[in-house]
N, C-alpha and C positions, 0 to 999 in steps of 0.2 A: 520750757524750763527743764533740767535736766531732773531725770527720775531716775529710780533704781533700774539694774540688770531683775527681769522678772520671772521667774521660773516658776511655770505651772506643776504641779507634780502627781500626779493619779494612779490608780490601779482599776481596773474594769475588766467585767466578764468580755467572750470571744463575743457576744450581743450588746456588749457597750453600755452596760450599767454599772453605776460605782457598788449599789447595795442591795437585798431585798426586802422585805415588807415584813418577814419577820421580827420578831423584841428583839434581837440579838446581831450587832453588826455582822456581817458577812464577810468573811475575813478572805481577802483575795490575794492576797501576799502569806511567802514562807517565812521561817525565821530568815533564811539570806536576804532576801529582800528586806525585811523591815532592818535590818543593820547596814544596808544600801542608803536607805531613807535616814538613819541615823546618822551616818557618815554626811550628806548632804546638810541637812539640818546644822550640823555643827560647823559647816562651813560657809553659810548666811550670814547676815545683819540680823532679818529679820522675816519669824514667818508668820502665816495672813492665813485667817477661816472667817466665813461667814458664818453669821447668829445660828443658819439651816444645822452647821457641822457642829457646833457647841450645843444645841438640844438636842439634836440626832443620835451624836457617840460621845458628847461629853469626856473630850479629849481632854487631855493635858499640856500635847507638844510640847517633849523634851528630849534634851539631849540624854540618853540613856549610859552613853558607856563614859565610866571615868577618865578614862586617859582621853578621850576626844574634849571632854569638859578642862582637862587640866590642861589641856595643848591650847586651846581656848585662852586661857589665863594667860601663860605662859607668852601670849603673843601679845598681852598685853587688851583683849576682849573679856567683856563678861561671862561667865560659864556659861551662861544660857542665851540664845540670841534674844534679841526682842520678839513678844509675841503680840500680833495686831488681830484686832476682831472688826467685823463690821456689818452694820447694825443699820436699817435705815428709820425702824422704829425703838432702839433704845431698850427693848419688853426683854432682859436676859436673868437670868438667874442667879442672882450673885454670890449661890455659894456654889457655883458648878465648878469643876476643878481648873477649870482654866486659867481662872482669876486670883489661885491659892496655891500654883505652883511654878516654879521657874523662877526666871528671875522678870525684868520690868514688862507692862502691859500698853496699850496704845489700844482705845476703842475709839474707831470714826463713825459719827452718826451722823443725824440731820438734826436742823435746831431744837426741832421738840424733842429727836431720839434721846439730847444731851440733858433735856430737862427729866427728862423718864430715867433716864438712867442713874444720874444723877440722886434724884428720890429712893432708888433702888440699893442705893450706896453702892455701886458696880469698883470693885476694889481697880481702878485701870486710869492712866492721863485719860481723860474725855474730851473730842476734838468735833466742836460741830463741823458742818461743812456747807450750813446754808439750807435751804429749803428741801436738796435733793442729793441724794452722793453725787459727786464728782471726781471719776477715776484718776485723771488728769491732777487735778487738786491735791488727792490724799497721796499719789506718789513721789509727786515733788515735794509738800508737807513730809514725809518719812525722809523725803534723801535731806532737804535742808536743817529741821528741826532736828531729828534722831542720827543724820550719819548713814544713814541704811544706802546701802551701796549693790547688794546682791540680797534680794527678798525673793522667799520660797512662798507659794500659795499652794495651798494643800484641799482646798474645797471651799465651797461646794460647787457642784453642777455650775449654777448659776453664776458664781463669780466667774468658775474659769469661761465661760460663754462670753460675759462682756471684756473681759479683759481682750480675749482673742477677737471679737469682732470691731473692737476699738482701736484694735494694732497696739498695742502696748504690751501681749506676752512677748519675749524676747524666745521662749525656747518651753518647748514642751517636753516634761517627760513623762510616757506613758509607759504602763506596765499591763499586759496582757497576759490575762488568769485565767487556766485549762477549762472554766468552766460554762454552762448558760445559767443563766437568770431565768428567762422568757415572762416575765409579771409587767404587764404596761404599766400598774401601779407606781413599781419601783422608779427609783432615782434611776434617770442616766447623766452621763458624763457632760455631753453637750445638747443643748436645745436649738431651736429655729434662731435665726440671725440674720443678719444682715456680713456675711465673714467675706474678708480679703478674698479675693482670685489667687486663682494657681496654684501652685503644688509646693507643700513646703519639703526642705531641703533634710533628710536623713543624716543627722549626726554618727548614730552611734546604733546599732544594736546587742543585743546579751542577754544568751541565756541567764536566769538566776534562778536557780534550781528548777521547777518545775513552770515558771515564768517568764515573760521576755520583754527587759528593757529594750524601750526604743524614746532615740532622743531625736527632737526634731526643732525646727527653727523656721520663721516664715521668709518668704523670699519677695515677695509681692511688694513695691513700693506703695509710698501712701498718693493719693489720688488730691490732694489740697494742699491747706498751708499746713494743717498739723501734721506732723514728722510721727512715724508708726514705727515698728521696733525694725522694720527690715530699713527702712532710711538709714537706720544708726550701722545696722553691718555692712550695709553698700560703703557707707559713708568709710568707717572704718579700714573695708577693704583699701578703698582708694589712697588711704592715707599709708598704709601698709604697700602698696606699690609706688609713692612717692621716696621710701626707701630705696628703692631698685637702681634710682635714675645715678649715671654716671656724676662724679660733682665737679660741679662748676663754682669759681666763683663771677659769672656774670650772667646766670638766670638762676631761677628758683628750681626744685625739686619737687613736682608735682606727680601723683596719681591721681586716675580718671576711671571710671567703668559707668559703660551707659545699660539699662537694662528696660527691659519691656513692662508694660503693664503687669502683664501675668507673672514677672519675677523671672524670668529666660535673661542671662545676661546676654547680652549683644556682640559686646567689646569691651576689652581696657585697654589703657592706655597708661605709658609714662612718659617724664619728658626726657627727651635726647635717646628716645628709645629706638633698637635699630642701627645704631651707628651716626644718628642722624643729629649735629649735634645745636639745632635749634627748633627739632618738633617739639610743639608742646605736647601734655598728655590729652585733652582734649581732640585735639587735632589727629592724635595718634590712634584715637581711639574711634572717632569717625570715619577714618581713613578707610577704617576694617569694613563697615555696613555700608552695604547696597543702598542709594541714595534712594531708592525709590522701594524699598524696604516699608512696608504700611503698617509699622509696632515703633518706626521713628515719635508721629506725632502725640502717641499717650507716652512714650517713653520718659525715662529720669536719667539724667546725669549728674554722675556723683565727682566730685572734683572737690580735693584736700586742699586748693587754692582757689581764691576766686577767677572765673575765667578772665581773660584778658579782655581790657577794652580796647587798649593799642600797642601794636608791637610794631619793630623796624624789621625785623628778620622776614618776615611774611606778609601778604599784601593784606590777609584776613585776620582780625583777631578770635579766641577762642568763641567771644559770645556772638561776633557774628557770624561764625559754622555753626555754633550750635542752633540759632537762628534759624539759617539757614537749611539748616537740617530738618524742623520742623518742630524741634524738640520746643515743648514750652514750659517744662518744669526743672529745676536745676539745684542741688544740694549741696552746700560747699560748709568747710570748717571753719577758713578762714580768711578776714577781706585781705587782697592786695595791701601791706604796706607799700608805702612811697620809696621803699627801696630804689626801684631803679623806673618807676614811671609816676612823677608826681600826680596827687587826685586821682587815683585809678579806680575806676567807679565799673567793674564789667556787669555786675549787678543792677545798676541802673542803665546800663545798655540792655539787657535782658527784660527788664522790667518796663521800660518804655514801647517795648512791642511785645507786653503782655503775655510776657514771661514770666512762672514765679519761682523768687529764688528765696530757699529756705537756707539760713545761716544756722548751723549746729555747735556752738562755743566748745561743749564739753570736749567736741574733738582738735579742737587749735592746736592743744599743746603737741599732740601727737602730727598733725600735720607742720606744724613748724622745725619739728625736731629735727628733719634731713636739714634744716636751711639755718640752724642758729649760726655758723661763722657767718651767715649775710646777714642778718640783724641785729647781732651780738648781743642776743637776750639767752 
């Protein structure tokens, strides 16, 4: 089910702790940075701390500067984004400032959290979630109930740990502070996990004043059926190179990138790409790797259409190269309409020799886009 864009957001010593062990937060940002973080914050839905961060610094999370709060308005949002806590036993403090400033609240807990909390009169919507959190749950809970479309998580340790080793951060930004810590006591940033392979992808970095943003993203496909946050920018990609394709009106307009376990793309592809004016993207994009390439059989292809089950132009269609290829996992946006091959089922070509193909709806619209004069939607 479709969840929010989820941006992790930290600051940590050059030794990788958020704080120390003294009464008094550990302040690892300058004033430029905390008005970085501002500027972010006011450009969310919605942002997220664990219970750890509401006893710890007994935050507020606000939008600080007025003219960001009135541009806010102005666009027709609440001054303040939504603020979510999360709680697996409910024991919070209900006159902590979190709950008494800003504007609306959202606290996810577990069934008894919601009864504890509840008795605690905790001023917030109260959202059980069952015996145990569930990451999956509360994010599509935020994007369907709330709207929340771009969610900032701001701590603790522990959230950002599961969030990244569940595949569900979308993009990290870390902030690296002149300073050490050295206290094992202390908080650090991330713990033991079970985390994605490979290397993720450097967005951005910047100085800020005596600090340095760096923004990052993972690269790593997901390894099952659940779709991880690099699925959706593969996915994305591909549907961003089905713009490319020359137009036709008697094939579709497809993008393809197939990538390796570890997050190394391989190849992309589009269609009629080349000169070539009946390659698909699929085809186009196999064309490029070495058949005998051994990152083919964990690899993913990502295709903004479903691959074909039968064409006339070639004697192969795209699921059986991909097949063929050894590939057994496959991400597309959107099935074959019956436009120009009624029942087109490449999905259940793939699927019958134990292929699995993960459909991602939220991207339809963008992959359909090159091709609306052929379906006239």
């Amino acid at each position: 089910m479709p969840h929010p864009y989820v941006l992790l957001s930290a600051a940590v010593s050059l030794d990788g702790y958020l704080d120390d062990t003294g009464p008094d937060r550990l302040l690892l940002s300058g004033p430029e940075d905390f008005d970085r973080v501002d500027e972010v914050r006011a450009s969310v839905d919605a942002i997220l701390i664990g219970a750890g961060t509401i006893r710890a610094d007994n935050p507020r999370l606000l939008v600080n500067a007025p003219e960001r709060r009135a541009a806010r308005v102005a666009g027709g949002r609440p001054a303040y984004p939504l603020k979510v806590a999360v709680s697996g036993s409910g024991d919070l403090d209900p006159a902590a400032h979190f709950w008494h400033t800003g504007g609306a609240k959202v606290l996810y807990t577990t069934d008894k959290g919601a009864e504890r909390a509840g008795a605690h009169g905790i001023a917030a919507d109260i959202v059980p979630l069952g015996t145990d959190l569930d990451w999956r749950r509360l994010l599509t809970h935020l994007y369907d109930a709330y709207g929340v479309r771009r969610l900032m998580v701001e701590g603790g340790g522990l959230i950002h740990t599961q969030l990244l080793t569940q595949g569900l951060a979308d993009e990290l930004q870390l902030v690296l502070a002149p300073l050490f810590v050295g206290d094992p006591d202390a908080a650090r940033l991330f713990g033991p996990g079970t985390y994605q392979g490979g290397r993720l992808r450097l967005r951005e970095t910047r100085p800020i004043g005596d600090v340095v943003l760096m923004r990052y993203e993972p690269t790593a496909p997901g390894a099952g059926p659940l779709p991880v946050a690099a699925d959706h920018h593969w996915l994305a990609l591909a549907c961003e190179l089905a713009d490319r394709c020359p137009p036709s009106e008697t094939a579709f307009s497809v993008g393809a990138v197939v990538v390796a376990a570890d997050g190394t793309e391989l190849a992309r592809g589009h269609s009629r790409e080349g000169g070539d004016p009946v390659v698909h993207a699929e085809e186009a994009a196999l064309a490029k790797i070495d058949p005998a390439d051994p990152r083919l059989p964990a690899a993913t292809v990502y295709s903004s259409l479903e691959p074909c089950a039968r064409r006339a132009s070639r004697p192969s269609p795209c699921a059986r190269l991909i097949l063929d290829a050894g590939v057994r996992r496959v991400v597309t946006a959107w099935r074959e309409p019956d436009t120009f091959v009624a029942g087109a089922d490449g999905g259940g070509v793939l699927a019958a020799e134990d292929a699995l193909v993960l459909v991602l709806p939220e991207h339809e619209e963008a992959a359909e886009a090159p091709n609306r004069h052929l379906t006239g939607r």
